[in-house]
N, C-alpha and C positions, 0 to 999 in steps of 0.2 A: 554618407555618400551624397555627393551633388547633385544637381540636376541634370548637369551633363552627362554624369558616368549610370544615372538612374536610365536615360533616353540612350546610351548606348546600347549597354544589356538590354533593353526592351528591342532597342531595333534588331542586334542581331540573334533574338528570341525566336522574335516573329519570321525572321528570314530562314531561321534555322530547322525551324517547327512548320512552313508552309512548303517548302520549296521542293521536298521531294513527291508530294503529291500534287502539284502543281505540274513537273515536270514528270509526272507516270499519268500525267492526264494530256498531253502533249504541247506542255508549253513553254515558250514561247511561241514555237512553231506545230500548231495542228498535223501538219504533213508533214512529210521531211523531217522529220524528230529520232533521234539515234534509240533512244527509249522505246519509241512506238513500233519503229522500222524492227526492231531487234524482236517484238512481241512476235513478228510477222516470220522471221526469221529461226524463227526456234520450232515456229509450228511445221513449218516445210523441213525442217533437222526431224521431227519426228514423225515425219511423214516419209521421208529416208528412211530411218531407222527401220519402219516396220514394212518397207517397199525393195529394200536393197535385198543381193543375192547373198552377201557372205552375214556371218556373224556380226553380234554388238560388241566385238572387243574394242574397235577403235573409239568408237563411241563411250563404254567405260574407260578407256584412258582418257580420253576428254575430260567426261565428268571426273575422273579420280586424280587428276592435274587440275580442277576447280575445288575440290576436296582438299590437294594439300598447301593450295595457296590460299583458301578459308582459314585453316588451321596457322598457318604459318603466320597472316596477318593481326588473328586471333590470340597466338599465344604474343606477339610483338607489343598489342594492346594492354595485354594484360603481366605483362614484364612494367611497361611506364607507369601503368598506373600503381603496381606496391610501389615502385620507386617515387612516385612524384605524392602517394599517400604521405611518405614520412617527414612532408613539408608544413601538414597538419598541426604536427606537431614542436615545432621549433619556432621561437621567434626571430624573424627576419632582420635582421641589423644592415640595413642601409648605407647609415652612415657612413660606414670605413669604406662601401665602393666608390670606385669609380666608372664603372659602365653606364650605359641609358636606362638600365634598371634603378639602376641608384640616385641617375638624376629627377627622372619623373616620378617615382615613386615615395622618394626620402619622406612627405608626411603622411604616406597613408598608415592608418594603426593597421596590428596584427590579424583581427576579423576581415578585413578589406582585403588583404594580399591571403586568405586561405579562401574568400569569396572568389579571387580569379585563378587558385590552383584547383579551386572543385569544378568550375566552369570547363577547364580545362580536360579534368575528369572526367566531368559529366562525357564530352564529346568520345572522347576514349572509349566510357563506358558502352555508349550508345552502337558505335562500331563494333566491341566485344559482341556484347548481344546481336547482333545483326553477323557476324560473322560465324559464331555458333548455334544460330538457328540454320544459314545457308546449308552448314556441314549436316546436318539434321535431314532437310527437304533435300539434297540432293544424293543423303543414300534411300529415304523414299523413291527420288526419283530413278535410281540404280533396279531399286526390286521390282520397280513399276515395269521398268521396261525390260528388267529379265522376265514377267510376269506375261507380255505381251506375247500374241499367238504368233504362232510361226505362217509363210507362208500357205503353204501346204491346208493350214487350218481356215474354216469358215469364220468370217470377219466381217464387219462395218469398219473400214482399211480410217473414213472417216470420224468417227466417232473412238476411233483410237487414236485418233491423231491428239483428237479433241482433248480428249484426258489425260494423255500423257503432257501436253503443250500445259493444261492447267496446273500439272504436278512442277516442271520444269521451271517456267514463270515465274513463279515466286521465287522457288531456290536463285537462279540468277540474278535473280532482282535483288535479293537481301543481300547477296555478294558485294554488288553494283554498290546498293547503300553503302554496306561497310567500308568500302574505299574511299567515297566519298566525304565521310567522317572526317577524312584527313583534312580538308577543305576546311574545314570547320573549328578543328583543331585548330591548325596554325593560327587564322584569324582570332581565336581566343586567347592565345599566347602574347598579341599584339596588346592585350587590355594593359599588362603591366608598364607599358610607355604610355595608355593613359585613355581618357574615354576618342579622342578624335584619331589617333592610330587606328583604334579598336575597330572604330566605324567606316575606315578607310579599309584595312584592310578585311572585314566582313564584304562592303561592298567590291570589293578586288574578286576576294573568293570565287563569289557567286556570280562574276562575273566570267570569270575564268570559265567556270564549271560550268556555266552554260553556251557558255561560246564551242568549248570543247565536245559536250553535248549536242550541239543543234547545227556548228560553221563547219569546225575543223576537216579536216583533212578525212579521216577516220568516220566521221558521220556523213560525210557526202560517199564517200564509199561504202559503208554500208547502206544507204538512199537509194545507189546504184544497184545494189546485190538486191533489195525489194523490189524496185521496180524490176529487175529480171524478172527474179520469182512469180510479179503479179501480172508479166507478160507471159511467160508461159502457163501458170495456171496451173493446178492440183493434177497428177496423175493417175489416172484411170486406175 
């Protein structure tokens, strides 16, 4: 391995291994951050929850429509990776292609090209796990809140809010990672056209992903739905 393809994998290491708590601490953007706003956003959902007149049925469809799209990206995860495991074990013949695979890659030996299908893996894997934890925390967060007092019942309305919002949090958060994954994915898929793709499209990813995160459309409106919430204030 060169020195080029050694400074790639290290760069999109460190991009890969910092960036999500980077951005769950609010960054680029301290304010106005779709991550942070959303933290804000979950706490007044459960402060609904345990404030509203009717039932939590809408509310478990939520969470059990976050439940089957965990699952659903979860088992999709883990469909590619036996499939892209049985690359482990074959050696890759080059030669006879003619795609961009075959042109950038024609002299890496066999350890080099099962180095960028575990790379690949790995990212998968990372997703898996993050998407099978979500489905975990968010039937915690299910019994939590069927657990919660009724009105009728004497309460600290705050201090439930508190705990549920802490149960909540994570579960969507690890959802959040898991999708994310894909970002990351693709970018490592780019290593087999070679270490300067690799690093282009790492820094594209993460580009994207925070644009979409902190500019887009989607995060200024939810900015908006915060700042409601933190104009009108907790109710009584």
């Amino acid at each position: 391995m060169d020195i080029l393809n050694i400074a790639s994998i290290a760069y999109f290491l460190v991009i890969w291994m910092t960036i999500e708590p980077l951005m769950a601490a609010g960054w680029p953007k301290k304010l106005d951050s779709l991550l942070v706003d959303m933290v804000r956003i979950r706490a007044a959902w459960m402060r609904e929850v345990l404030t509203r007149d009717n039932n939590f049925i809408g509310d478990a469809a939520i969470l059990g429509h976050t439940i089957n799209s965990a699952s659903f990206f979860g088992s999709a995860n883990l469909i590619v990776i036996v499939g892209m495991s049985s690359a482990l074990f074959m050696e890759p013949d080059y030669g006879t292609g003619a795609g961009l695979i075959a042109k950038f890659a024609a002299q890496d030996p066999v350890w080099f090209f099962q180095c960028k299908v575990l790379l690949i893996m790995a990212t998968l894997m990372r997703g898996l796990s993050d998407f099978i934890w979500a489905v975990r925390q968010i039937n915690y967060c299910l019994a939590a809140i069927g657990a919660s007092p009724s009105r009728e019942e004497d309460r600290d309305i705050t201090a439930w809010t508190n705990a549920l919002t802490l149960v909540l949090n994570p579960a969507l958060r690890s959802f959040s990672v898991g999708v994310r994954s894909y970002y990351f994915t693709v970018a490592a898929a780019f290593w087999f056209l070679g270490p300067i793709p690799f690093m282009i499209a790492t820094t594209c990813s993460v580009g994207l992903l925070i644009w979409r995160q902190t500019w887009s459309d989607t995060a200024k409106g939810v900015t908006a739905i915060r700042k409601l919430l933190d104009s009108c204030g907790p109710k009584p």
